[in-house]
C-alpha positions in Angstrom: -49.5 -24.6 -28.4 -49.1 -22.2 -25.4 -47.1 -23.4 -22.4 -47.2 -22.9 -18.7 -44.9 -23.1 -16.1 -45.4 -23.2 -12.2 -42.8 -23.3 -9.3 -42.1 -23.8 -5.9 -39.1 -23.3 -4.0 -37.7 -25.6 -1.2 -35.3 -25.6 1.6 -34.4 -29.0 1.4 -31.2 -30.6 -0.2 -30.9 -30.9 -4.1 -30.3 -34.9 -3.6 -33.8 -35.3 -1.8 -35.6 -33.1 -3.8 -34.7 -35.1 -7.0 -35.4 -38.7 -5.2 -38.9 -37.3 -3.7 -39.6 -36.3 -7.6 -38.4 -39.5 -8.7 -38.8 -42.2 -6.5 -42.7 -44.2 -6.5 -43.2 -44.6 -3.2 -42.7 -40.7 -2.5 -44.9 -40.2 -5.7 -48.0 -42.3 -3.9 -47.3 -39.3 -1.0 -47.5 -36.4 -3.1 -48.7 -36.8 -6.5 -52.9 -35.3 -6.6 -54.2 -31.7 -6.7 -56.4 -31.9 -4.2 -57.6 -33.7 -1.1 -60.1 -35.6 -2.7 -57.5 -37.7 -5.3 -54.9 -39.7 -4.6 -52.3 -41.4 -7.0 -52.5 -44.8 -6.4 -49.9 -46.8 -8.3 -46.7 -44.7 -9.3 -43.8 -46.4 -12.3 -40.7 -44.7 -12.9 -38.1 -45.8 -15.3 -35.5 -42.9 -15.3 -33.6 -43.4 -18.1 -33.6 -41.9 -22.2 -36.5 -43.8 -23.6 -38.3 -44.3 -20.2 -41.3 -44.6 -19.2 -43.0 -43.4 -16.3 -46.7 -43.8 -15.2 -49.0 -42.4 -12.5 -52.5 -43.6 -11.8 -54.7 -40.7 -10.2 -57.7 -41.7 -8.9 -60.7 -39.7 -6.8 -61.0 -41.6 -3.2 -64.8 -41.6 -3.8 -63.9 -43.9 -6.7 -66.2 -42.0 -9.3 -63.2 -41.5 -11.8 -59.5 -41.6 -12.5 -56.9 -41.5 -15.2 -53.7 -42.4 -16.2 -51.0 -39.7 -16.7 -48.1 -41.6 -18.7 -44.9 -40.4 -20.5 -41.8 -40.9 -22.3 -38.6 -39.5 -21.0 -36.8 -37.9 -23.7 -34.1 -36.0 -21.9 -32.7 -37.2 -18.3 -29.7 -34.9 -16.5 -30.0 -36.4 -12.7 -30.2 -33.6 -10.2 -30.6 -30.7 -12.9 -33.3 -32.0 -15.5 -36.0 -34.0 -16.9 -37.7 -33.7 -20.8 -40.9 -35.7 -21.5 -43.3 -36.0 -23.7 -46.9 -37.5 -22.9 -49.4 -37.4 -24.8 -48.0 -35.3 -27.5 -47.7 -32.5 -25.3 -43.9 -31.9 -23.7 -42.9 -31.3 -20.1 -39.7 -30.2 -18.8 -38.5 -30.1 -15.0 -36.0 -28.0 -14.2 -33.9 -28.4 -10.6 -32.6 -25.3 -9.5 -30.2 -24.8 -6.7 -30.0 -21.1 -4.9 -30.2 -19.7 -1.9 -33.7 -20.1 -0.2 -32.9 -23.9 -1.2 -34.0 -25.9 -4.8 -36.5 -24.4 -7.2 -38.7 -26.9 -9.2 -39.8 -25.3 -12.4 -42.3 -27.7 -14.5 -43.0 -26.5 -18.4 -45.5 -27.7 -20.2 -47.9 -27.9 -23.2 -51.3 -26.5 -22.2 -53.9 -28.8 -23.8 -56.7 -27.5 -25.8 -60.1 -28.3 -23.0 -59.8 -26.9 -20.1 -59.0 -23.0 -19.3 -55.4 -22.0 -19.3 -55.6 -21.1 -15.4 -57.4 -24.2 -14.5 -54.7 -26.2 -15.8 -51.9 -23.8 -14.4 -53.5 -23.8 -10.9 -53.9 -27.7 -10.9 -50.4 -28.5 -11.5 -49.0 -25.7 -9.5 -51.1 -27.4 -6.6 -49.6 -30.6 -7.0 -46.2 -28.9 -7.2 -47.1 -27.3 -3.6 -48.1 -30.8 -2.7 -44.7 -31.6 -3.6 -42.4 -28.9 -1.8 -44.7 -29.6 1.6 -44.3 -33.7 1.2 -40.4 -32.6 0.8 -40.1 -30.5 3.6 -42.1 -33.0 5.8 -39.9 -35.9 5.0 -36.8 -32.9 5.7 -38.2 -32.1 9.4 -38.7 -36.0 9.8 -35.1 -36.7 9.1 -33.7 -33.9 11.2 -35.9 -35.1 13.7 -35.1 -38.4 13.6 
């Protein structure tokens, strides 16, 4: 099974990139590939044997899924393993310079293209790193 990994880079402390990743109410913010989907319930139970849940739905209410898992590996502020649906996904939290790097590795499935599935999640990624560096320039603001 090929696997893809997509990235983004934020200037933003490692402790509130990990809780924006992790916590449901900054999931709800963050978590859809585009501007017409939202996630609209988010379930998160960090631990070995975990499970965690997101339901994505289109605003126009024509469709929407379920994206569920089980946490297999869990190293707070450096790592997350999963597996949903068969298919593994590891999240990597990176510390350098220019700020924390989030690198997600997956298991392609097998319908749609590889670069439809590589640009959707590296969207919601970039969803991610801009919901991040909002809630950074609110705080320093504040």
């Amino acid at each position: 099974m090929p696997q893809i990994t997509v990235q983004a880079t934020m200037a933003a402390p490692l402790e509130a990139v990990w809780r924006a990743w992790t916590n449901p109410a900054d999931i709800l913010q963050w978590n859809a590939a585009n501007d017409d989907w939202h996630t609209t319930q988010a379930e998160v139970d960090l631990r070995v044997g975990g499970r965690f849940r997101s339901r994505m739905e289109a605003k126009d209410g024509s469709m929407g899924f379920d994206f569920e898992g089980t946490y297999t590996e869990v190293q707070p502020l450096h790592r997350l393993v999963a597996e949903f649906g068969g298919r593994m996904l590891s999240v990597e939290f990176v510390p350098g310079p220019a700020g924390v790097t989030v690198r997600e590795t997956f298991d392609a499935e097998d319908v749609f293209p590889l670069e439809q599935q590589r640009q959707g999640w590296q969207n919601i990624l970039d969803r991610f790193a801009a919901h991040v560096l909002r809630a950074q320039a609110a705080g320093a603001g504040g």
